[in-house]
Structure formats: C-alpha cells, structure tokens
C-alpha positions in Angstrom: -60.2 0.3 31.8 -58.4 3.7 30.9 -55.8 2.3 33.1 -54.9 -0.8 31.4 -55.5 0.6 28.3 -52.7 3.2 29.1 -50.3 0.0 30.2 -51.0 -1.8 27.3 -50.2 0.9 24.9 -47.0 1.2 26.8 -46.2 -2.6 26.6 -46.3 -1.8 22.9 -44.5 1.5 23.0 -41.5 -0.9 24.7 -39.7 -2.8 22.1 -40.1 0.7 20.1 -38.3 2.6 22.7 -35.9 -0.2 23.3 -35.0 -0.4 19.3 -34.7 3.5 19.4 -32.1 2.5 22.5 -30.6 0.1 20.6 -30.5 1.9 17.3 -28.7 5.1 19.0 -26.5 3.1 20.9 -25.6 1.4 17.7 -24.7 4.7 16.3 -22.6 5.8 19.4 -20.1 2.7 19.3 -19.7 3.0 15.4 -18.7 7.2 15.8 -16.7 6.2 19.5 -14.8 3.4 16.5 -14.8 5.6 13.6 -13.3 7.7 16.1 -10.9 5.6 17.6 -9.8 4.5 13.9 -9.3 7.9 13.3 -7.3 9.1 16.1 -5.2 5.3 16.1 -3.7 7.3 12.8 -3.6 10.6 14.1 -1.4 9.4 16.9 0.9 6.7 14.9 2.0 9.7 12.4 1.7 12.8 14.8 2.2 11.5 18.7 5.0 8.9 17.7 8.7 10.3 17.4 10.1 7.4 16.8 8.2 7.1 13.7 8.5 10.6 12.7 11.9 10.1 13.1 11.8 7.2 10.6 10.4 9.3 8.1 12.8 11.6 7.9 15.7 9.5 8.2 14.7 8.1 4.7 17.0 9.0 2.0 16.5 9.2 -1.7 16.9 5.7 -3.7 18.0 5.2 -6.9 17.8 1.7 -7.7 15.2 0.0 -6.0 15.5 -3.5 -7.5 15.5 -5.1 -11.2 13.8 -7.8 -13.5 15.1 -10.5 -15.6 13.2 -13.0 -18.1 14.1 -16.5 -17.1 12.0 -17.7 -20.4 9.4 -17.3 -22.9 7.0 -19.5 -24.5 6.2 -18.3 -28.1 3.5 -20.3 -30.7 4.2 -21.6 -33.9 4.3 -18.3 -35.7 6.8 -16.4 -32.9 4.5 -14.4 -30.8 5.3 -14.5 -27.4 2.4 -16.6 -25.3 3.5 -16.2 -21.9 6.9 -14.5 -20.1 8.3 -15.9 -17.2 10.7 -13.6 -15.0 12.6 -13.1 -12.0 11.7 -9.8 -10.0 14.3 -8.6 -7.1 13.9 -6.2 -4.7 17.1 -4.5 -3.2 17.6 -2.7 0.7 17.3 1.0 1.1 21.2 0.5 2.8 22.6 -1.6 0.1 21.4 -2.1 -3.1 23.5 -5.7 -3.5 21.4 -6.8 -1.0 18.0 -8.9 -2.1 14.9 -8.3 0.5 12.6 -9.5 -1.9 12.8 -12.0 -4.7 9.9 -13.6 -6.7 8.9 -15.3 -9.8 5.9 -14.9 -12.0 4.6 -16.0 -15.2 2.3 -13.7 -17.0 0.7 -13.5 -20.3 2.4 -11.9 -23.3 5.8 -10.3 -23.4 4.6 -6.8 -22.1 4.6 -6.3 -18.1 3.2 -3.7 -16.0 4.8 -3.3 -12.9 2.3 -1.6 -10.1 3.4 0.4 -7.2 1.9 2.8 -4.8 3.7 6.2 -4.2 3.2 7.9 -0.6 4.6 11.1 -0.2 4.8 12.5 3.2 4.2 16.7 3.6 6.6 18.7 5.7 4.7 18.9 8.7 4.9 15.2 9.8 8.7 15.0 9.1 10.9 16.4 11.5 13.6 18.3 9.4 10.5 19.8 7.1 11.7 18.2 4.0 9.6 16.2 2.1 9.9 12.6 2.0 8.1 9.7 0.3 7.9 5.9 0.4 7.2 3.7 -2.1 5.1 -0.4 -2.3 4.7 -2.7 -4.3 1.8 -4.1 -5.6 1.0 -6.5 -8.4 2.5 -7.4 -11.7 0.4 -7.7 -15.1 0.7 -8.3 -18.5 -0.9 -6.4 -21.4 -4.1 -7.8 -21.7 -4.8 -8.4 -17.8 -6.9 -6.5 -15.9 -4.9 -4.4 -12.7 -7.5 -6.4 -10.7 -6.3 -9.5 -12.2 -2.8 -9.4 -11.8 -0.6 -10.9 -9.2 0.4 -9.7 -6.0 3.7 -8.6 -5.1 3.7 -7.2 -1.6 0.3 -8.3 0.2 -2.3 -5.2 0.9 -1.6 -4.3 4.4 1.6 -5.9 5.2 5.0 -4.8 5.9 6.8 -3.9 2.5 10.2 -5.7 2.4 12.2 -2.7 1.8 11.1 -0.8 5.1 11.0 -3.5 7.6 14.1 -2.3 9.4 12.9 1.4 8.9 10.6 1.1 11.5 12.6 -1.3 13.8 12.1 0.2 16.7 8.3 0.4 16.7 6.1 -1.9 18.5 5.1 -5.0 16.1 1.2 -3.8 16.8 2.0 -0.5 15.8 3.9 -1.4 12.4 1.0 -3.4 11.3 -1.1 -0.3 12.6 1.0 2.1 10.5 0.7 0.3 7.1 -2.6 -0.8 7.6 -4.0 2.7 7.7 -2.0 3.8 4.7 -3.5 1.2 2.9 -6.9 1.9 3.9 -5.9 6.0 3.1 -5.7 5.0 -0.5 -9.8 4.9 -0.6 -10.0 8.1 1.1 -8.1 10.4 0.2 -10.1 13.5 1.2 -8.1 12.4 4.9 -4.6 12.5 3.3 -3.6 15.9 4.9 -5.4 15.8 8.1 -2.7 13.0 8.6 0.2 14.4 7.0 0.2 12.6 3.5 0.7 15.1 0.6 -0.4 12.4 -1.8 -0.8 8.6 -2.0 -1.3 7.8 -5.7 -0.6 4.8 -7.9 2.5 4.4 -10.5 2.5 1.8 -13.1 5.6 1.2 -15.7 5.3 -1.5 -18.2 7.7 -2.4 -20.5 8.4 -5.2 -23.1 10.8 -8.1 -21.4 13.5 -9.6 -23.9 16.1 -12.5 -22.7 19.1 -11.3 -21.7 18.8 -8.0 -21.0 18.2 -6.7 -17.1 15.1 -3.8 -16.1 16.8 -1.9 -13.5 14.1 -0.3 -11.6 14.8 3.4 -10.6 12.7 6.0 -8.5 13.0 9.5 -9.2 13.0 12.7 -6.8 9.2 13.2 -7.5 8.5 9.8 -7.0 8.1 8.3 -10.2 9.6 4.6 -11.3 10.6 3.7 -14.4 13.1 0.8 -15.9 16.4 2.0 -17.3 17.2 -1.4 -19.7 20.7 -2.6 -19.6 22.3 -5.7 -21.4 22.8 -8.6 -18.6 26.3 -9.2 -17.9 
C-alpha cells in the first residue's frame, strides 16, 4: 500500500514537475531571444564596417526638403477649416532631386511636422566625429493629437532619404538596422551600449499661407525648422 501510495503521489507530482520544465524552458528561449535581439544590434552597428562606414560618410544637410499649400478651405466667416499641401523630400546628394513627395489634408491652417533625430556617438563612427540621421514621421494640425496624425515615413521602414546610404548592405540587414532604431526609441536606457548618443523627437509647426514655400532646414545639433520664403 506504501508503495502505490508513493507512485500515486508521484503521478501527481508529474504534470507539476513537467510545468516547472516547461515554465523554465519558457524562460530560457525568451533570454536566448532577448539575447539574440540584443546582440542582432550589437553586431549591425559594431561588427558591420560597411555600415559603420555609412555612418560616417554622412555629411551635414542643409535643406532637407520643403512644403507648399496647394489649397485651403475657409467657412463663411474666413477661418481656415482645413489646409491641403504638398510635402517634398529632397536626396542627401542633390537637393533638386525629390525622394519623397506626398499630399495631405489636415485640419486648420497650423501644421506640425514630426521627425525623429538619431545622433550617433563617436565610438561607432569611424573618423570619431559625431554624426546624426534624421526620419520622418507624421504630420498634424493644431488641434490633432501626435497619435492622430498622418504618417509620413512608415515605423520601421527604410527612410527615403537614406536608401542609397546603406546600399551595400544586405536587404535583411537594412530592415534589421532601422527596425532596431525604431524599437530603441522605447528604450532608451540601451542607447549607448549601441552607440546612439540620443534618439529624441523634433516637432516644427508653423502656420501655411498660399504662395509662400516652407524650406525645411536641419541644423548642426540636429534641430529642424522652416525658413519661409515667397514661391517663385
């Protein structure tokens, strides 16, 4: 009777030890990914040259691209109701060259224009200068949420401005590289342990009149802003 007794209680010590198993194995395949995830980054901006190499061939811009109202809508009393306008991005090499070019109505005559800064520390660029990229991200008008507003380079995908910059790299490992500085931009405790200085968010808004042109421009720090010019 002690017998069976003692392999019964172990028939239902089983699926307990088994869950324990399961539990801890659980655990081991989401540190060997967090891992993996981890190093993936590590060795896309350390272990790569060609992509270190990338980096710091990037030279400062100036103009980065402009906007331009195609129309406005306005009630009976004058107020603007909604601004419809043409955003342009230009190439790094030649600023009379378009590699992005959209259209968007938003609400109002006041539009933000969101972009993320990431600004690369000495270490991870081969002549130890400094260097920083910048993206896109969504256009909004004054009373509009950030959430709310509309998408100008998808989250994760290849900005328009660098797709030659990094050319030479694999197709699996571009969409590697600006997938995890996406994803860096919730954590940015991990920023320097990959070589990122900082990755923070610039918004300029400004208020959009017919016939004038919003040349964007990016400073040395890293900060855009519209310098307004009459259109020609």
């Amino acid at each position: 009777m002690k017998t069976a007794g003692k392999i019964t209680a172990g028939i239902f010590r089983l699926p307990r030890a088994i869950l324990s198993l399961a539990v801890a194995g659980g655990f081991i395949l989401i540190a060997i990914g967090v891992y993996r995830t981890g190093s993936s980054v590590q060795e896309i901006l350390w272990e790569n040259k060609a992509l270190r190499q990338a980096i710091t061939n990037l030279s400062h811009a100036d103009k980065i691209g402009y906007a331009k109202v195609i129309s406005q809508n306005r009630d009976s009393q004058g107020f603007v109701i909604d601004t419809t306008l043409k955003f342009v991005e230009t190439a790094a090499e030649d600023q009379m060259q378009k590699v992005l070019e959209k259209q968007f109505t938003i609400a109002g005559d006041i539009v933000h224009f969101d972009a993320l800064i990431v600004k690369f520390d000495n270490r991870i660029v081969m002549d130890g200068q400094k260097k920083s990229m910048y993206l896109w991200r969504r256009v909004y008008g004054e009373n509009t949420s950030p959430a709310q507003g509309i998408s100008i380079e998808p989250e994760g995908a290849t900005p328009a401005r660098y797709a030659n910059v990094l050319k030479d790299l694999p197709l699996n490992q571009q969409k590697d590289f600006w997938q995890s500085i996406w994803d860096l931009t919730d954590e940015p405790d991990k920023l320097k342990d990959h070589g990122i200085e900082a990755i923070y968010g610039n918004v300029t808004y400004t208020r959009l009149s017919p016939g004038m042109l919003y040349i964007f421009k990016i400073n040395a720090t890293g900060q855009i802003y519209p310098e307004i010019l009459p259109e020609f």
